[in-house]
Structure formats: structure tokens, C-alpha cells
C-alpha positions, 0 to 999 in steps of 0.5 A, a space after each residue: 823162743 824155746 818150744 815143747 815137742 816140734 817146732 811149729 811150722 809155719 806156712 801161708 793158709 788162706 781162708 774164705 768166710 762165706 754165709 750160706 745162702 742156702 744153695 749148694 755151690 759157693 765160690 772160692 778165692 783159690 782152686 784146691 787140688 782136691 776136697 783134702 786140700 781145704 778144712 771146711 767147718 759150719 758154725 765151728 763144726 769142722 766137716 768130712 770130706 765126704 761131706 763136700 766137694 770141689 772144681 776149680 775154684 767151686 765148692 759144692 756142699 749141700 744141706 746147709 742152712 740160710 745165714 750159717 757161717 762157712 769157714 774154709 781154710 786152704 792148707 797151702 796154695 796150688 804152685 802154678 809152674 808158668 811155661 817159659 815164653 819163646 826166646 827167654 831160656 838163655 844159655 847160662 839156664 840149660 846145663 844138659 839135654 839127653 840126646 833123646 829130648 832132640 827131635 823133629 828139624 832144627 831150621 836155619 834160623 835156629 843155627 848159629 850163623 857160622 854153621 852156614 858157611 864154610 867156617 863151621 868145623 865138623 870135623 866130630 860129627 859122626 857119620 852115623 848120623 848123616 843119613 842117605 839124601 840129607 846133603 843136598 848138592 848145593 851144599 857139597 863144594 869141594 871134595 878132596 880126591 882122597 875121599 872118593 873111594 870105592 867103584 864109581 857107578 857105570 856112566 854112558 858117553 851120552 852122559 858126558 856134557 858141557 865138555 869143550 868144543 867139537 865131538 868126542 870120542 865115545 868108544 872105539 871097536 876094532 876087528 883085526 882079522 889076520 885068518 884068511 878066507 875066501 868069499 863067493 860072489 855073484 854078478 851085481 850082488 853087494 856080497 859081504 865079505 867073510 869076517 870082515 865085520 864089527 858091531 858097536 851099541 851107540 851110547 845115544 841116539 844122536 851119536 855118529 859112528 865112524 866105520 873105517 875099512 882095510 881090506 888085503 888080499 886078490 880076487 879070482 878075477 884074471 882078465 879084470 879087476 873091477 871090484 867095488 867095496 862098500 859098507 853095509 848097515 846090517 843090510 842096508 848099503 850107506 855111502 854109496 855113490 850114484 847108482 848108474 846102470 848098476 854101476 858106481 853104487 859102492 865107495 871105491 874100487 881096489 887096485 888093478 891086477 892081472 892073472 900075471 899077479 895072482 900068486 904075489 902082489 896082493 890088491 888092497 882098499 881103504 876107505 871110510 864114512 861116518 854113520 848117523 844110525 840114530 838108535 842106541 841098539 846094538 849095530 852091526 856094519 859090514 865090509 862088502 865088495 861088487 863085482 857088476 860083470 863077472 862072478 868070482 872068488 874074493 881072497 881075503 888076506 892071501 893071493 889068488 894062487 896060494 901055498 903055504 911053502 912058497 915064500 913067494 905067496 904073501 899074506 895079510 892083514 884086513 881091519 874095520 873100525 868103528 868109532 862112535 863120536 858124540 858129535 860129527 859135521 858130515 857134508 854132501 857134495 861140499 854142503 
């Protein structure tokens, strides 16, 4: 139908007859957003807002006669927007989400089951936003080596573990002496000989260390050559055989000479033992040499009658090496 001016509209408006009981509080079928919400007239007289309030559900309107009719009109309704229960959201409802709406952790039961095994691609996620300490190792399998990159961090022998059979090599240091020198020695005195040393700092306490000795040259000795060499931890002589009378307490005993020698034909000794230092500090061993007769001279790398002119006067080399072994059996007398 045809109207003058705007078209009505038109729209749900309850309304609540109530009598006055004489009180100031009366009930409501619908809860008003505030006084402005409701036309509230008594007797046909409509009120002010001023003159009324409400809470909830509740209106409070004082001075109001027993038996008048209270006429109150709702201008439109409330809209209660219920909150969706868990699990009813389907996809086809979600268009888009800001990034800054994710927050806290998502957990295994809200991924999809192929994000849990090794058929998810994420090949796209960005690295920024992988934070240090997020993969655990149990969820690392293989890594190509064309991702490793950058220096790998320092690691000790006592770190290798789980390696196949038997001990390891851990480290070697070597000392190759080629200068020659000449040691004094007094009588039954363990004398170490000049240069003749090496220091290795074990990767653990448990490691062994294999000290292998080469010594070359001549002692000032003419009518006997009664040397005996050894090996000394710092000061402390290992190794050795059974001390009798102050004899036998070094490891071996160099080629015979006589003063007929001592311009050519070099004695040598050689000779080894492995050590159980049980300290990761920094150790020092010594090649050491005893006379239990006569005091002398040692020459090391060169004969007892030198001279640089005469080809006839050889030279030599001497070493110590140290081995550190991550394991070792070492046997006594067979057991």
C-alpha cells in the first residue's frame, strides 16, 4: 500500500502490563541495555527517564500509587550473540585469521596427523620463526651434510663414545730432537737427559698414555758402558724393573761400547711403556739415564769425541712420543 512521508518501519516491541503494588521495584519479561531502552507510562501518562531506572531485568520506579496500570514498551530486544561450543567452528566458517590472533601453543591433538611423521612438507616455513631449543632430538632424523655448515664446536677424546671395539687413539705429541747436547751425570743418580722431553694434557682421567723413547749418541764412559735408561713422570720414575742394591731400577740398558768407539759408532735405546696418569692435567715425561758406577757425560745425538770437520764423526737423531689412548690392557709379569 501507498504511505505519506516514510514508510512505517516495522519491528518487534514487547511490552509488560503490570499493576502498581505500591512498591518500587517490579519485574520485567526482557532485560533493557538501559532506562532509554523501554517507554514507561502510568495511566497513560508516559514517564521520563529520570523518573525510572533498570538492572537486568528489574525496574525501579518509585511514588507510584497501589492499582495504577504500568504500561512499559521494550524498543526492541537485546541481541545475545551465543559463544560457539568447542569442536563447532568448521572450516568452511573461518576465512581468515591475522597472524596476531595465534597465540600461546598449539598441541599434538590440534595438528593434523600428517604434521607428525615424516610426510608433512615444510619446506616454507621460515626459519625465523624457529626459535633456539624448540626441536627437541627426538624429532631430528637425518640431516643432510650439505646443512652442516659453519665451525663445529671443540670436543674432547673423552667425548668420543660408543665406538667399536678396543682403545683409541686420542691424540699423539711427538718431540723430534736433531740438536745435540751433552748431560752430566752423577753416580745412581736417575739424570734426566737434555731435551729429551714431551708434555701431553690427557682428554680424561682414565686415558693411558703411550710414551715411546729413541735416544742416539755416546757416553764419556771409556772402560764400561753400564747406562740404564728410564722414564720419569714429572719426577717420578715408572717402568721400572726391581731395584736390587741400587741395580736394575731403570727399563733397559744401551749398546755396549769401548774407548776404541768413541769417535764413531753411536750407542742407541729404545724402549717404551704405557702410563695410566689418572689426571686430565697437563703431564710432563722424561727420558732419563743412570749410571750405578761411575759418573760421566751423556752425548746425545753425537759421539764422545766430536768435530764438525771430520766426516768420520756421525751425528743423530733422538725422539719421544706420547700416545694417549682412550683404553689400554696393561699386564704385569704376564697377568
Amino acid at each position: 500500500m501507498g504511505y505519506i512521508g516514510n514508510e512505517p518501519t516495522t519491528g518487534h516491541f514487547p511490552v509488560d502490563n503490570l499493576t502498581s503494588s505500591g512498591g518500587s521495584t517490579y519485574t520485567l519479561s526482557h532485560s533493557p541495555a538501559s532506562a532509554a531502552a523501554i517507554e514507561v507510562s502510568i495511566q497513560g501518562v508516559v514517564q521520563s527517564t529520570s523518573a525510572y531506572s533498570v538492572s537486568g531485568n528489574v525496574l525501579t520506579l518509585a511514588g507510584v500509587s497501589t492499582g495504577l496500570t504500568i504500561f512499559i514498551r521494550h524498543l526492541g530486544e537485546t541481541l545475545l550473540v551465543p559463544t560457539p561450543g568447542d569442536g563447532t567452528v568448521t572450516n568452511a566458517k573461518i576465512v581468515g585469521m591475522d597472524s596476531s590472533k595465534l597465540t600461546g601453543t598449539i598441541v599434538d591433538a590440534r595438528l593434523p596427523s600428517t604434521a607428525l611423521n615424516s610426510n608433512v612438507d615444510l619446506t616454507t616455513l621460515s626459519a625465523t620463526n624457529l626459535t633456539s631449543g624448540t626441536l627437541a632430538d627426538a624429532r631430528l632424523g637425518t640431516v643432510s651434510a650439505s646443512k652442516l655448515s659453519g665451525a663445529l664446536p671443540a670436543i674432547s677424546g673423552a667425548a668420543l663414545t660408543n665406538l667399536p671395539g678396543g682403545g683409541k687413539v686420542l691424540q699423539v705429541v711427538t718431540n723430534h730432537v736433531t740438536n745435540v747436547s751433552s748431560t752430566s751425570r752423577a753416580v745412581r743418580a736417575a739424570t734426566n737427559i737434555t731435551g729429551l722431553n714431551a708434555t701431553i694434557t690427557p682428554a680424561s682421567t682414565g686415558s693411558k698414555i703411550l710414551i715411546q723413547i729413541n735416544w742416539c749418541g755416546e757416553d764419556s764412559l771409556g772402560t764400561t758402558q753400564d747406562l740404564m735408561f728410564g722414564i720419569k713422570r714429572g719426577t717420578t720414575m715408572i717402568g721400572n724393573g726391581v731395584d736390587v742394591n741400587g741395580n736394575g731400577i731403570a727399563m733397559t740398558v744401551s749398546s755396549g761400547g769401548y774407548s776404541t768407539e768413541a769417535g764413531s759408532s753411536m750407542d742407541f735405546a729404545s724402549y717404551q711403556y704405557i702410563d695410566s696418569p689418572s689426571t686430565a692435567s697437563a703431564t710432563t715425561y722424561h727420558a732419563y739415564v743412570y749410571h750405578s758406577v761411575t759418573a760421566g757425560t751423556l752425548h746425545t745425538n753425537r759421539t764422545a769425541v766430536d768435530g764438525s770437520s771430520n766426516y768420520a764423526y756421525e751425528r743423530a737423531a733422538s725422539s719421544i712420543t706420547l700416545t694417549e689412548l682412550s683404553s689400554a690392557t696393561v699386564l704385569v709379569n704376564g697377568s
